[in-house]
N, C-alpha and C positions, 0 to 999 in steps of 0.2 A: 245892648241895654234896653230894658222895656221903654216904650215910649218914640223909640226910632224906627222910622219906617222899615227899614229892612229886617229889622229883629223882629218888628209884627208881623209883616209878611211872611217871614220864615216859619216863627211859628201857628200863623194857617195853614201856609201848604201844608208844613208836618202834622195839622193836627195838634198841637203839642199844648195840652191844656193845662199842664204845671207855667206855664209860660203865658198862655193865655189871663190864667190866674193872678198870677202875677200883676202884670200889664192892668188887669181889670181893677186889682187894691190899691196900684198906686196912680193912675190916668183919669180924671173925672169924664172923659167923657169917650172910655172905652169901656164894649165895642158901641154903644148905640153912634155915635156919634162918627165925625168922618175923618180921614189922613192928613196929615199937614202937608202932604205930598202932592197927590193927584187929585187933595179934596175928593175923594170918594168915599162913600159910607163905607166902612169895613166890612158890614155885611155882603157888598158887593164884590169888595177885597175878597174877601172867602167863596162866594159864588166864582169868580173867575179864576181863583185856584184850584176850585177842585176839590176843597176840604170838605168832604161831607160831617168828620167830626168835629173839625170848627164851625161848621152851620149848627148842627146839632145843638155844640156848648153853646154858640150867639143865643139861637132861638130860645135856650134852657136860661139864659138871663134875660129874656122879653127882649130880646131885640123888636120894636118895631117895623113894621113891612109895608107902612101905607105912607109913603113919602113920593117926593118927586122932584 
């Protein structure tokens, strides 16, 4: 189900932007925002999977990059 960590995860690894999509219309604070899980920004979620096309899609909705 969107909104739970493993189902966003999955769809970064995969890439899977009908999914991502998803996640983004119904989440208000997906991707900028961070996991209820590991507390990490999803953008990082997607950097440490590997998704170059889920970085692509983040950065293609402004994901911000200057946090800390």
């Amino acid at each position: 189900m969107p909104g739970d960590f493993d189902y966003l995860t999955g769809a970064l690894r995969d890439g899977d932007i009908e999914k991502l999509e998803e996640a983004a219309s119904i989440m208000d604070d997906f991707p900028e925002g961070c996991d209820d899980f590991t507390r990490s920004r999803w953008i990082i979620n997607a950097i440490d999977l590997g998704s170059v096309a889920s970085i692509r899609w983040m950065l293609g909705k402004g994901v911000d990059l200057a946090f800390r």
